[in-house]
mmCIF file of the N, C-alpha and C atoms, coordinates in Angstrom:
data_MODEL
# 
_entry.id   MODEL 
# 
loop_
_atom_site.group_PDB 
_atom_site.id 
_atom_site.type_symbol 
_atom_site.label_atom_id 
_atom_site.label_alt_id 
_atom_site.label_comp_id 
_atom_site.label_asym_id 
_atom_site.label_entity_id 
_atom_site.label_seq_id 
_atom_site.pdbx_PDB_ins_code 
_atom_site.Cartn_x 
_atom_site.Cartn_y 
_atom_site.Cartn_z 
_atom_site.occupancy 
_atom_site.B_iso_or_equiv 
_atom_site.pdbx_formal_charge 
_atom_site.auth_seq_id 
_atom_site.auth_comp_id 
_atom_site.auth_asym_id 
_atom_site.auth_atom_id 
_atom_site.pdbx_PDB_model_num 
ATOM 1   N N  . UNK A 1 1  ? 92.766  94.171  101.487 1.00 0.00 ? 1  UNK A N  1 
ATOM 2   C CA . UNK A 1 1  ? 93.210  94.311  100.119 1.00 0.00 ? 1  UNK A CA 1 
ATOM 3   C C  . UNK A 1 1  ? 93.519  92.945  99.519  1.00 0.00 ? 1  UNK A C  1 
ATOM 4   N N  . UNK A 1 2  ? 93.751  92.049  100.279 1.00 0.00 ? 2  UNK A N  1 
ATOM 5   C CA . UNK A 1 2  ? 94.177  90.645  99.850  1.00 0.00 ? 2  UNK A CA 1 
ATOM 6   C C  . UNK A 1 2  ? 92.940  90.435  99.281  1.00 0.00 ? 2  UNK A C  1 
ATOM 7   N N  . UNK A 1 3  ? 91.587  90.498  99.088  1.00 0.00 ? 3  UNK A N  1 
ATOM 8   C CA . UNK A 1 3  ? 90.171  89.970  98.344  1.00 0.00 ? 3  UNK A CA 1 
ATOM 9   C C  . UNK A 1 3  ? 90.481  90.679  97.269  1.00 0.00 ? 3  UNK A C  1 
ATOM 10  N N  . UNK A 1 4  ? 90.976  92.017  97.439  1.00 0.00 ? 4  UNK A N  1 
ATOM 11  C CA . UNK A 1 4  ? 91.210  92.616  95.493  1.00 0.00 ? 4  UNK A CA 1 
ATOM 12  C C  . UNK A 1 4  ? 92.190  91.810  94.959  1.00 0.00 ? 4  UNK A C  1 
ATOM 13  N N  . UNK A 1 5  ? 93.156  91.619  95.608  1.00 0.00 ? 5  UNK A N  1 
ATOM 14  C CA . UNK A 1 5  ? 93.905  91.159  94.776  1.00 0.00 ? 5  UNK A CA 1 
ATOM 15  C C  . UNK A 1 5  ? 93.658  89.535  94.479  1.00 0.00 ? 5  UNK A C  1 
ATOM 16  N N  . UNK A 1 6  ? 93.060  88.746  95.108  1.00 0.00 ? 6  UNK A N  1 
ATOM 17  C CA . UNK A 1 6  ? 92.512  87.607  94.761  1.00 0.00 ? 6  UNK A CA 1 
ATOM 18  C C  . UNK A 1 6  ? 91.420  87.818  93.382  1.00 0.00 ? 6  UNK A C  1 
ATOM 19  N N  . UNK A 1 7  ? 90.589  88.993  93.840  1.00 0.00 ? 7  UNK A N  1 
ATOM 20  C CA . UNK A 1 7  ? 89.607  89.182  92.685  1.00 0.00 ? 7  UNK A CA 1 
ATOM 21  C C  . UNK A 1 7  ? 90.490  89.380  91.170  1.00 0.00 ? 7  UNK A C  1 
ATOM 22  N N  . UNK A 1 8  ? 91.492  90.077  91.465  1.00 0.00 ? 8  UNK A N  1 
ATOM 23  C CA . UNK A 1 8  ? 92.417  90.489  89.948  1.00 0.00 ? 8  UNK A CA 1 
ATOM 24  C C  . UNK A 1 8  ? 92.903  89.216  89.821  1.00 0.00 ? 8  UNK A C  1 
ATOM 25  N N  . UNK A 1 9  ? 93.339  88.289  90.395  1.00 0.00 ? 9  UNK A N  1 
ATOM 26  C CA . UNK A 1 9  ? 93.699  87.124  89.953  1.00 0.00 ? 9  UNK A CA 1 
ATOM 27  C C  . UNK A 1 9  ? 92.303  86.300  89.207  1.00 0.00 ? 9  UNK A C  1 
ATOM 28  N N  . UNK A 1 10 ? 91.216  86.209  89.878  1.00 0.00 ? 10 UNK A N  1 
ATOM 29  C CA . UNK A 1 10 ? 90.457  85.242  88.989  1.00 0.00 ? 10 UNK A CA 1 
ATOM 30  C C  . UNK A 1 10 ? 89.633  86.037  88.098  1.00 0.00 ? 10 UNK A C  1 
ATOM 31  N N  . UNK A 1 11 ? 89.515  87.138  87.989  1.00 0.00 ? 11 UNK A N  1 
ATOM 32  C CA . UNK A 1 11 ? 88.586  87.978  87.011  1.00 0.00 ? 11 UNK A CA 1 
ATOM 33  C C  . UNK A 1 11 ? 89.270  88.560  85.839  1.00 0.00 ? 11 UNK A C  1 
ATOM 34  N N  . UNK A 1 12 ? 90.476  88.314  86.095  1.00 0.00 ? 12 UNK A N  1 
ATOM 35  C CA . UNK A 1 12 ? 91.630  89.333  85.132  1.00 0.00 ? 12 UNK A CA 1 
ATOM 36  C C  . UNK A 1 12 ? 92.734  88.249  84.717  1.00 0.00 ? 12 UNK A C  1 
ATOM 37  N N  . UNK A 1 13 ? 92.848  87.002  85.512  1.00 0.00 ? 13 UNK A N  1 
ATOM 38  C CA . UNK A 1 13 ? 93.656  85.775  85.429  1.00 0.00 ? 13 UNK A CA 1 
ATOM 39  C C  . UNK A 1 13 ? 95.903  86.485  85.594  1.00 0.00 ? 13 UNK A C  1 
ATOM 40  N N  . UNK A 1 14 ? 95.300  87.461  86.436  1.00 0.00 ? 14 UNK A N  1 
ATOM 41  C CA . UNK A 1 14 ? 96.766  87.764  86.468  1.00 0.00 ? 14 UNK A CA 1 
ATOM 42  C C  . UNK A 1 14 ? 97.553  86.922  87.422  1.00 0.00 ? 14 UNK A C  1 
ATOM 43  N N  . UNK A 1 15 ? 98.981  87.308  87.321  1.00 0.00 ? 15 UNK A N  1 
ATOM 44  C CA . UNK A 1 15 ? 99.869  86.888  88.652  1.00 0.00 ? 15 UNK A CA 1 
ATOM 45  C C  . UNK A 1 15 ? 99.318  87.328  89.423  1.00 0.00 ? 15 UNK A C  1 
ATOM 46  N N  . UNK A 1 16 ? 99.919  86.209  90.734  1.00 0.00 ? 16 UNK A N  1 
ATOM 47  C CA . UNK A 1 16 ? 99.891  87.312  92.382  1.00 0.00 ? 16 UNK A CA 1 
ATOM 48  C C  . UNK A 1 16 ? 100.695 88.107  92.319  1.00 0.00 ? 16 UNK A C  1 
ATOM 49  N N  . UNK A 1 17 ? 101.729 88.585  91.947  1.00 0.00 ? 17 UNK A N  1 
ATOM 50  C CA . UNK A 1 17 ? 102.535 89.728  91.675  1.00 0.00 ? 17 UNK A CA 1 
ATOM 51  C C  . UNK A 1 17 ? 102.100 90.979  91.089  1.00 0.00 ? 17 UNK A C  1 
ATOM 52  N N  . UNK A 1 18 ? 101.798 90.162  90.013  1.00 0.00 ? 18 UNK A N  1 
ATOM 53  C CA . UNK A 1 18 ? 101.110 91.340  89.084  1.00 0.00 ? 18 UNK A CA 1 
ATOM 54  C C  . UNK A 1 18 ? 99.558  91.937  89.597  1.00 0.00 ? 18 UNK A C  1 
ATOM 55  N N  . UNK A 1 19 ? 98.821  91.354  90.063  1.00 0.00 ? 19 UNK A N  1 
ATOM 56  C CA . UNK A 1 19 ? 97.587  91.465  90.768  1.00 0.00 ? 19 UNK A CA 1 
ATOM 57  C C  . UNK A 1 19 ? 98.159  92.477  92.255  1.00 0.00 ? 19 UNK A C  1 
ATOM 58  N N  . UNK A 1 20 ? 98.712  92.302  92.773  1.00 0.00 ? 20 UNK A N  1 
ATOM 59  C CA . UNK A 1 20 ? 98.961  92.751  94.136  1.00 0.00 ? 20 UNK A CA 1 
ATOM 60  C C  . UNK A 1 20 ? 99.872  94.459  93.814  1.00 0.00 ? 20 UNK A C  1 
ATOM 61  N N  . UNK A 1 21 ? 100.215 94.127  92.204  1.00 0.00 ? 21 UNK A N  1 
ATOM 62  C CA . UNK A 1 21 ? 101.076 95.261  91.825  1.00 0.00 ? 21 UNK A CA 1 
ATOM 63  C C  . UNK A 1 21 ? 100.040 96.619  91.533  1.00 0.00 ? 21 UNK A C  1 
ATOM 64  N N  . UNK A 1 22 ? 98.451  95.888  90.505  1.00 0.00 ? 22 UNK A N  1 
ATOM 65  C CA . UNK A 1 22 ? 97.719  96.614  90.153  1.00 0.00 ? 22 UNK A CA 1 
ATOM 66  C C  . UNK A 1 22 ? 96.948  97.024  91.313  1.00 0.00 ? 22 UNK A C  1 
ATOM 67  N N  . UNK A 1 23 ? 96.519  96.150  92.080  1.00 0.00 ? 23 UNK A N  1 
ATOM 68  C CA . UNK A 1 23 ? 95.604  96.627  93.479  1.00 0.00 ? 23 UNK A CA 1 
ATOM 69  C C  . UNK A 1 23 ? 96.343  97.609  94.477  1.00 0.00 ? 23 UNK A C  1 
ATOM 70  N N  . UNK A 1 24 ? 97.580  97.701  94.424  1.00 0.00 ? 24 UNK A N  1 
ATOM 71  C CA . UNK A 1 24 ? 98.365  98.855  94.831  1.00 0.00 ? 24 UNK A CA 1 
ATOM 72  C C  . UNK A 1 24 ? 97.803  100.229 94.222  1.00 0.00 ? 24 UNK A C  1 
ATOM 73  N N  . UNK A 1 25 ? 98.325  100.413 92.889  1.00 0.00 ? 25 UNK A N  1 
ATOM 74  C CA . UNK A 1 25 ? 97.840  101.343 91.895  1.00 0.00 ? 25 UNK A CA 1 
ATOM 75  C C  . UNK A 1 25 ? 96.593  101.616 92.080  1.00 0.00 ? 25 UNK A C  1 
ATOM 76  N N  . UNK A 1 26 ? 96.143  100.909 91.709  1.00 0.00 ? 26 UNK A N  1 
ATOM 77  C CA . UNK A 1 26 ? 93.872  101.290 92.240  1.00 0.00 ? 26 UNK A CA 1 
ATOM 78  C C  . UNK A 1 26 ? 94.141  101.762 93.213  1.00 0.00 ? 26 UNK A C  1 
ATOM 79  N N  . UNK A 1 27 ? 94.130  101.542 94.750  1.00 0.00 ? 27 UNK A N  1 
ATOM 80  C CA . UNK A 1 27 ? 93.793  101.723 95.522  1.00 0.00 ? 27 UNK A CA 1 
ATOM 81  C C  . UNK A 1 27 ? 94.631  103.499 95.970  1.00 0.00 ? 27 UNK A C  1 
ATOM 82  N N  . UNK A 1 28 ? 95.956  103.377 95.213  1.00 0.00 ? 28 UNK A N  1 
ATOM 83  C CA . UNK A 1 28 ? 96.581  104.862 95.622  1.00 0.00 ? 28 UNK A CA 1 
ATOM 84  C C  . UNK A 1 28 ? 95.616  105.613 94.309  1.00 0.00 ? 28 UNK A C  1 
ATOM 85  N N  . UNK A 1 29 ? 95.249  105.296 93.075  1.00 0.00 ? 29 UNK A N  1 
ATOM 86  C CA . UNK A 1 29 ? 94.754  106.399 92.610  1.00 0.00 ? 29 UNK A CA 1 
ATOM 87  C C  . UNK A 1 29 ? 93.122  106.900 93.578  1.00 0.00 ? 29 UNK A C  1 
ATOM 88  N N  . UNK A 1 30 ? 92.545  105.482 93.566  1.00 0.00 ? 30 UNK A N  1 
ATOM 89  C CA . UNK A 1 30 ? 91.409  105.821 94.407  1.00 0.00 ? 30 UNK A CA 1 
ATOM 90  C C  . UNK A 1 30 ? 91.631  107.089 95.858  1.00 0.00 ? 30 UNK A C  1 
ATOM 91  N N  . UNK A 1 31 ? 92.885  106.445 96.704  1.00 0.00 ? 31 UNK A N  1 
ATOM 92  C CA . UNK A 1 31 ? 93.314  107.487 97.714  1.00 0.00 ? 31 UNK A CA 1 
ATOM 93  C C  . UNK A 1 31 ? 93.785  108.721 97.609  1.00 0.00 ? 31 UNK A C  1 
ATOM 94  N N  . UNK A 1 32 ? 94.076  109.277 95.974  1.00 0.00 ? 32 UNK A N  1 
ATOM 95  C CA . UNK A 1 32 ? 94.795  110.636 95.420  1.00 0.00 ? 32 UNK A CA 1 
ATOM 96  C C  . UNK A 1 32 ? 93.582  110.929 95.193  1.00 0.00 ? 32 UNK A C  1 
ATOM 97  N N  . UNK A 1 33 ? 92.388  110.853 94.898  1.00 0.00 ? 33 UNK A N  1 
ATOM 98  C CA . UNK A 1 33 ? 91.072  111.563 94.353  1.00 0.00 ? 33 UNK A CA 1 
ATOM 99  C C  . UNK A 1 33 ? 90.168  112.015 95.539  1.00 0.00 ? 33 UNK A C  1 
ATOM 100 N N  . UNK A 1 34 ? 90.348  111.624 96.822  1.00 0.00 ? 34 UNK A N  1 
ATOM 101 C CA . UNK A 1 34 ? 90.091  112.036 97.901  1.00 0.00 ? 34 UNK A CA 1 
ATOM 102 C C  . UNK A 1 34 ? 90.688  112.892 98.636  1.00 0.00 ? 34 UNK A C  1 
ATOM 103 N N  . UNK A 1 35 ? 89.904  113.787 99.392  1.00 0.00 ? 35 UNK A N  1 
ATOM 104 C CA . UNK A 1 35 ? 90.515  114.442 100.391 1.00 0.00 ? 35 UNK A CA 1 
ATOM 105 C C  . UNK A 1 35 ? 91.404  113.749 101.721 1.00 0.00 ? 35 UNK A C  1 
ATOM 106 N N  . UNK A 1 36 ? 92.545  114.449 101.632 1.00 0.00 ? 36 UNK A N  1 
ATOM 107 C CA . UNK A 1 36 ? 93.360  113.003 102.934 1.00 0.00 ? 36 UNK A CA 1 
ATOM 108 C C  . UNK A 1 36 ? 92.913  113.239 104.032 1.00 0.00 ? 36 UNK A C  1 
ATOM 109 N N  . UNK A 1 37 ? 91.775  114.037 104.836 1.00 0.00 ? 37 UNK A N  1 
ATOM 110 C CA . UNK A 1 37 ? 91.021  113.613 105.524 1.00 0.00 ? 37 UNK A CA 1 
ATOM 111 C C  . UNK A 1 37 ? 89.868  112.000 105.426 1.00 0.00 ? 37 UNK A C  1 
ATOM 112 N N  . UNK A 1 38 ? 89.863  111.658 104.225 1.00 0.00 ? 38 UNK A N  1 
ATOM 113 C CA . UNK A 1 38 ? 88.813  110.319 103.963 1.00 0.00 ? 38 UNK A CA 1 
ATOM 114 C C  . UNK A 1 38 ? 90.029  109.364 103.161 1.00 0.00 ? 38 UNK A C  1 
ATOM 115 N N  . UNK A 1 39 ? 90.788  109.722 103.328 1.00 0.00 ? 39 UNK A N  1 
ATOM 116 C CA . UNK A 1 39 ? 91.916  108.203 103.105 1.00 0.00 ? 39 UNK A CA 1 
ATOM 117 C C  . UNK A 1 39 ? 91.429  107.379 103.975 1.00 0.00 ? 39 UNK A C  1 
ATOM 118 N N  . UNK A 1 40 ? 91.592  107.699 105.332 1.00 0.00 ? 40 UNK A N  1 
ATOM 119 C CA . UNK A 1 40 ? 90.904  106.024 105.764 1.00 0.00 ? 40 UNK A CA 1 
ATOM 120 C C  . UNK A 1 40 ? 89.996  105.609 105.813 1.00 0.00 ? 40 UNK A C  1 
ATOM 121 N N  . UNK A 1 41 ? 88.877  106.537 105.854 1.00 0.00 ? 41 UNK A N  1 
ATOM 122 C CA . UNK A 1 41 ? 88.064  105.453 104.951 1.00 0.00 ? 41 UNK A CA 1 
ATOM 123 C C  . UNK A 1 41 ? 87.661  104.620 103.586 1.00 0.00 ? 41 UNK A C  1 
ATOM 124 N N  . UNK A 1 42 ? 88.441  105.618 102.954 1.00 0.00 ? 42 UNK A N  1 
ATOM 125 C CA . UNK A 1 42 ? 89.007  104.620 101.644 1.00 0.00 ? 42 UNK A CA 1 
ATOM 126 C C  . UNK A 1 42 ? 89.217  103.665 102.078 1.00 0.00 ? 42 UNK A C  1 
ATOM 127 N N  . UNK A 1 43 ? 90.574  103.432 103.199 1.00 0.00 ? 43 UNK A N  1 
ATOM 128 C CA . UNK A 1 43 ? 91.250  101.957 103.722 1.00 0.00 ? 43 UNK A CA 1 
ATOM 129 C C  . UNK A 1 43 ? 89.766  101.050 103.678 1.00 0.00 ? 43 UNK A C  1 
ATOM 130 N N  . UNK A 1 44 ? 88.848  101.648 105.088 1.00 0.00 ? 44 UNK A N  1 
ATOM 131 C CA . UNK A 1 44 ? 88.641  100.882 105.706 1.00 0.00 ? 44 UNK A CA 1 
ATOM 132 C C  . UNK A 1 44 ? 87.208  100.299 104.588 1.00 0.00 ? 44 UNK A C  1 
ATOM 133 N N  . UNK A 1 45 ? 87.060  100.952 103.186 1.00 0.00 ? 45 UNK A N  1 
ATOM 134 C CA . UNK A 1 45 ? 86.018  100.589 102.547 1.00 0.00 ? 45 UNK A CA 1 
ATOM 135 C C  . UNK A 1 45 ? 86.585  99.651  101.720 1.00 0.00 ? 45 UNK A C  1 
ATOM 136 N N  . UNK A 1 46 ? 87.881  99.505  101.560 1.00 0.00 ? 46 UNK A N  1 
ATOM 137 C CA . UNK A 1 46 ? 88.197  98.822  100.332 1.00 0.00 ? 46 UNK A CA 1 
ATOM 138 C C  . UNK A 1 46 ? 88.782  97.578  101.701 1.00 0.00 ? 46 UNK A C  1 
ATOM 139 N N  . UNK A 1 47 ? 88.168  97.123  102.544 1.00 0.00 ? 47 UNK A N  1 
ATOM 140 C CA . UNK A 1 47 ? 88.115  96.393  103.023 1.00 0.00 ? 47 UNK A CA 1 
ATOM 141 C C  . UNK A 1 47 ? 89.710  96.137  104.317 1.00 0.00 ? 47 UNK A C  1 
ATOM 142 N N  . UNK A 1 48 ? 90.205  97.401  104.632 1.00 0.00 ? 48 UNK A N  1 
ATOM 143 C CA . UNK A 1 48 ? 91.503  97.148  105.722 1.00 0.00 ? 48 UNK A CA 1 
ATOM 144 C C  . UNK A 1 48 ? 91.183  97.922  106.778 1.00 0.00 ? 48 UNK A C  1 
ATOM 145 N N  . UNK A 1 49 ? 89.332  98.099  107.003 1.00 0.00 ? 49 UNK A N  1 
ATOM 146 C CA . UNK A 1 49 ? 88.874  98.224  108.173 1.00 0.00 ? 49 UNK A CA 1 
ATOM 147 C C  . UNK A 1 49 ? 88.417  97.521  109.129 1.00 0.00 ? 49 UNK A C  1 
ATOM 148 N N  . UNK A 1 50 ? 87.444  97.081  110.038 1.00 0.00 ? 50 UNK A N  1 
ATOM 149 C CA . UNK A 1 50 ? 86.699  96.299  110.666 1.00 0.00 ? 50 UNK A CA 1 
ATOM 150 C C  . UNK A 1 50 ? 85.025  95.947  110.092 1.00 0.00 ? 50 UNK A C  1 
ATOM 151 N N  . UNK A 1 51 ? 84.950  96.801  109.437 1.00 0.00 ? 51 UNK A N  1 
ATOM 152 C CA . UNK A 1 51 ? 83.513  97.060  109.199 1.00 0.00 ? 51 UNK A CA 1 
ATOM 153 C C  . UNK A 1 51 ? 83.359  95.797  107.614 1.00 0.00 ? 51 UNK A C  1 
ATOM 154 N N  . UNK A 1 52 ? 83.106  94.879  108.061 1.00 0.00 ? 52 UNK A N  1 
ATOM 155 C CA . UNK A 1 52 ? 83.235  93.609  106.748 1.00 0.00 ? 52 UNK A CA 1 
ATOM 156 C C  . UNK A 1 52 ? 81.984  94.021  105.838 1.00 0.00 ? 52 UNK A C  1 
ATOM 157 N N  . UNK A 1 53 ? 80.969  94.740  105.841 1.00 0.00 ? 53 UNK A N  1 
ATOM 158 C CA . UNK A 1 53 ? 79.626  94.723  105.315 1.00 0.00 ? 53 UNK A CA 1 
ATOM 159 C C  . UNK A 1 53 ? 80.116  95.950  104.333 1.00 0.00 ? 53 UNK A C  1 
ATOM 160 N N  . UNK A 1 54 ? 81.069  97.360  104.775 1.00 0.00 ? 54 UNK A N  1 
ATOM 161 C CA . UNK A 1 54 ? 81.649  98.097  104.121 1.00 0.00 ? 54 UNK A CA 1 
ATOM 162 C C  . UNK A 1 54 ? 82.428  97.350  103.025 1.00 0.00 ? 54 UNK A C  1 
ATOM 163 N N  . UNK A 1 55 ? 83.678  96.570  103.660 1.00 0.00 ? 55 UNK A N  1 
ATOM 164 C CA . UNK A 1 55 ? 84.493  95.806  102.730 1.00 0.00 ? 55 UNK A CA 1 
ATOM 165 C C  . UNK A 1 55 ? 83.881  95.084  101.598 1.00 0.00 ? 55 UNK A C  1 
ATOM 166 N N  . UNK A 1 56 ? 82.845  94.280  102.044 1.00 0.00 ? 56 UNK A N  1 
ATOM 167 C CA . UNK A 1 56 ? 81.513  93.578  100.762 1.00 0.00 ? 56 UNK A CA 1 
ATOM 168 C C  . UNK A 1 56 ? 81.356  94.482  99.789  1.00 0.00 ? 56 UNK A C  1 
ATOM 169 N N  . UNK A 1 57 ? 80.647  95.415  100.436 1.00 0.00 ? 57 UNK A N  1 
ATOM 170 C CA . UNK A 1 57 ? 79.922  96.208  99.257  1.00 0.00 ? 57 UNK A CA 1 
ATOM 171 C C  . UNK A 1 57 ? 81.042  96.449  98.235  1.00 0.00 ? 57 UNK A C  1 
ATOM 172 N N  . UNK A 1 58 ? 82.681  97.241  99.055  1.00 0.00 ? 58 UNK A N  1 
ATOM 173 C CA . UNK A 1 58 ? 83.354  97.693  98.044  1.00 0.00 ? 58 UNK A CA 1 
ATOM 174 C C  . UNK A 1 58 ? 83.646  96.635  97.183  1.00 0.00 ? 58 UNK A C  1 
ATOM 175 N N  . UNK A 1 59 ? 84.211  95.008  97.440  1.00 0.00 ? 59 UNK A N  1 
ATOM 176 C CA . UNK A 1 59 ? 84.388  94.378  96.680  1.00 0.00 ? 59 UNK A CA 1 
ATOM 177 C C  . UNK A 1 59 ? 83.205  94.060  95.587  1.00 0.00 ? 59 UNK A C  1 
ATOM 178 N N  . UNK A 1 60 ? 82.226  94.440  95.634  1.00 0.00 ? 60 UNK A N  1 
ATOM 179 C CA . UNK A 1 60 ? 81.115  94.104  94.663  1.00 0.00 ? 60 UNK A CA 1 
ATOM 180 C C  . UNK A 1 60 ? 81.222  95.358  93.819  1.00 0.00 ? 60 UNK A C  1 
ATOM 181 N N  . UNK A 1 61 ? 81.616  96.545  94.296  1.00 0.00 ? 61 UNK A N  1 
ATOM 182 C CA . UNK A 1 61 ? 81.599  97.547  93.199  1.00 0.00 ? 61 UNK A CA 1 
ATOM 183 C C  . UNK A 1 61 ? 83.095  97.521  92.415  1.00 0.00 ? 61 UNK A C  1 
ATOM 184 N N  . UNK A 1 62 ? 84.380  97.040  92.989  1.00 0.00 ? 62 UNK A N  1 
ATOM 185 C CA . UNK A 1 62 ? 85.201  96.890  92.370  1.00 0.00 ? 62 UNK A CA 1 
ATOM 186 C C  . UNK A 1 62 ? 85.133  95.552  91.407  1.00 0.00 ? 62 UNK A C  1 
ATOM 187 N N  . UNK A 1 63 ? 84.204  94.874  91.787  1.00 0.00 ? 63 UNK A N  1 
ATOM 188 C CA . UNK A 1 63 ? 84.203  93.686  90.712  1.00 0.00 ? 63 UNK A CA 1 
ATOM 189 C C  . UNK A 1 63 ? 83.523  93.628  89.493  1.00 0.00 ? 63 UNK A C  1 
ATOM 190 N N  . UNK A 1 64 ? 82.459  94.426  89.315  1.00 0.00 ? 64 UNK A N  1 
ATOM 191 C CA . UNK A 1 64 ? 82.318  95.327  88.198  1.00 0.00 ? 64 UNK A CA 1 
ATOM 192 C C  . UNK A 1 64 ? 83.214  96.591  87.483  1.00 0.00 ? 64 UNK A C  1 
ATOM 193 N N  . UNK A 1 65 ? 83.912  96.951  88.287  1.00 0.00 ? 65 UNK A N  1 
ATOM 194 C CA . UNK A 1 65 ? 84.990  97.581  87.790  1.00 0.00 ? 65 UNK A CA 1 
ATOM 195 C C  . UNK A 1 65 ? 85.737  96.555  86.940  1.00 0.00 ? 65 UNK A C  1 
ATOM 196 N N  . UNK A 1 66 ? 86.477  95.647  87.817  1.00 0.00 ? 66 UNK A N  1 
ATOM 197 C CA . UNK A 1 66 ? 87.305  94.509  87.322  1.00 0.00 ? 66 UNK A CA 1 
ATOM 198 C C  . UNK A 1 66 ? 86.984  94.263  85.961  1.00 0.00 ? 66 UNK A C  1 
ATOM 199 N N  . UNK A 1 67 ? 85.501  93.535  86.072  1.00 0.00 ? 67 UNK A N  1 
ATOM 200 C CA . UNK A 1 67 ? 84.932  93.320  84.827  1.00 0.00 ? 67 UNK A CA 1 
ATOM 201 C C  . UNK A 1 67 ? 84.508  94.245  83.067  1.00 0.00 ? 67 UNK A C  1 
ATOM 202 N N  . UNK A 1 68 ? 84.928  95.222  84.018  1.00 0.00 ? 68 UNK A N  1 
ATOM 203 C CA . UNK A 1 68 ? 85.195  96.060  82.676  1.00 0.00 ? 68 UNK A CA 1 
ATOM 204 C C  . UNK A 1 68 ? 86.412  96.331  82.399  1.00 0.00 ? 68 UNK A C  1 
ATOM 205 N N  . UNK A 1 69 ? 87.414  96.296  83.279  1.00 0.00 ? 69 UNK A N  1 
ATOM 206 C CA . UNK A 1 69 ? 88.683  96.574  82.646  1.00 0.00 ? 69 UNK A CA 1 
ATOM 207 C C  . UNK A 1 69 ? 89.517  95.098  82.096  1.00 0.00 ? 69 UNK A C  1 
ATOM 208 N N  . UNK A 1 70 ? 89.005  94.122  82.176  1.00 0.00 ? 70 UNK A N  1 
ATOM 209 C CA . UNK A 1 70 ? 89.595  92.930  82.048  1.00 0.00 ? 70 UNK A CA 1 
ATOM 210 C C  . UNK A 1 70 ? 90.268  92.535  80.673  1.00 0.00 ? 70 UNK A C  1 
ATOM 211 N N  . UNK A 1 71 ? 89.552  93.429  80.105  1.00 0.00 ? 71 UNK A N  1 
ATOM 212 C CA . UNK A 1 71 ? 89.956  93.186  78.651  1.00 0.00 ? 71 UNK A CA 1 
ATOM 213 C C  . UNK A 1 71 ? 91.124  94.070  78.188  1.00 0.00 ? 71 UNK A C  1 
ATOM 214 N N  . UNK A 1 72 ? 91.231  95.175  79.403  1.00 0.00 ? 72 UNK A N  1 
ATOM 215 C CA . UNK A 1 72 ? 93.139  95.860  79.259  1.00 0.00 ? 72 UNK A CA 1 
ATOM 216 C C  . UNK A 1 72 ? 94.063  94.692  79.396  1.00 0.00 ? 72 UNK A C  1 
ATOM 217 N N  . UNK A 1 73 ? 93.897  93.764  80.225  1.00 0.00 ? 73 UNK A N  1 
ATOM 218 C CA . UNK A 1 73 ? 94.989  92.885  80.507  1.00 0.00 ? 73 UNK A CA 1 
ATOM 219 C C  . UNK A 1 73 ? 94.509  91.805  80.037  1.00 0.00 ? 73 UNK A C  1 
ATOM 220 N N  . UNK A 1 74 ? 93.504  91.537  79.309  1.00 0.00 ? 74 UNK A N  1 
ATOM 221 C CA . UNK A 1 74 ? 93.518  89.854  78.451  1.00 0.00 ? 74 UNK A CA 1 
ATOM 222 C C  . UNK A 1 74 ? 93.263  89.263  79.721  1.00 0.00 ? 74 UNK A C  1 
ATOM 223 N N  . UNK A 1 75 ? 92.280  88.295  79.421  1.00 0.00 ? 75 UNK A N  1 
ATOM 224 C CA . UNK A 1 75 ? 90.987  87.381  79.878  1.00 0.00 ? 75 UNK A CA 1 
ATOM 225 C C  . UNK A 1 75 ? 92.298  85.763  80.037  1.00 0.00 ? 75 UNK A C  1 
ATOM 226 N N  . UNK A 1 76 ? 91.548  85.019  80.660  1.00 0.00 ? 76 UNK A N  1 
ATOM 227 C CA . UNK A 1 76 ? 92.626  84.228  80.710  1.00 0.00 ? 76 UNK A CA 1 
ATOM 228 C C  . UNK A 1 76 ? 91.487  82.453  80.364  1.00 0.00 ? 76 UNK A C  1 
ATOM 229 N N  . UNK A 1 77 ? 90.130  83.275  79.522  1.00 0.00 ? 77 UNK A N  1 
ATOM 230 C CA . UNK A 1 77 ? 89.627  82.463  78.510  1.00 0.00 ? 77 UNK A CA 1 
ATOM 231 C C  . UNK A 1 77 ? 89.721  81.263  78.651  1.00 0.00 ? 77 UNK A C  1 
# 
């Protein structure tokens, strides 16, 4: 989870606070929309598994995410 929240820092220009606050939030709404049988692999896709090629991919689909929501929290331009 530390790469999301690095990503919310340079794509979104937030705090580490504030970044580590929102990547919390993502990641529990992402884990409430699943069955809690596949919570961990939620974990282990959003990269707090072993499988680093899983973790990649997710960070590339959350970084298009990022990039569209960036403009909720102002660009840091």
């Amino acid at each position: 989870m530390n790469e999301i929240v690095e990503l919310l820092q340079q794509k979104a220009g937030l705090s580490p606070d504030k970044a580590q606050e929102v990547a919390t939030a993502i990641v529990g709404l992402i884990k409430s929309k699943v069955p809690s049988e596949f919570q961990g692999v939620v974990d282990q896709f959003l990269g707090g598994g072993s499988d680093a090629q899983a973790g990649s991919s997710a960070l590339g689909g959350l970084g298009g995410l990022l990039g569209a929501a960036e403009g909720m929290f102002g660009s840091k331009g």
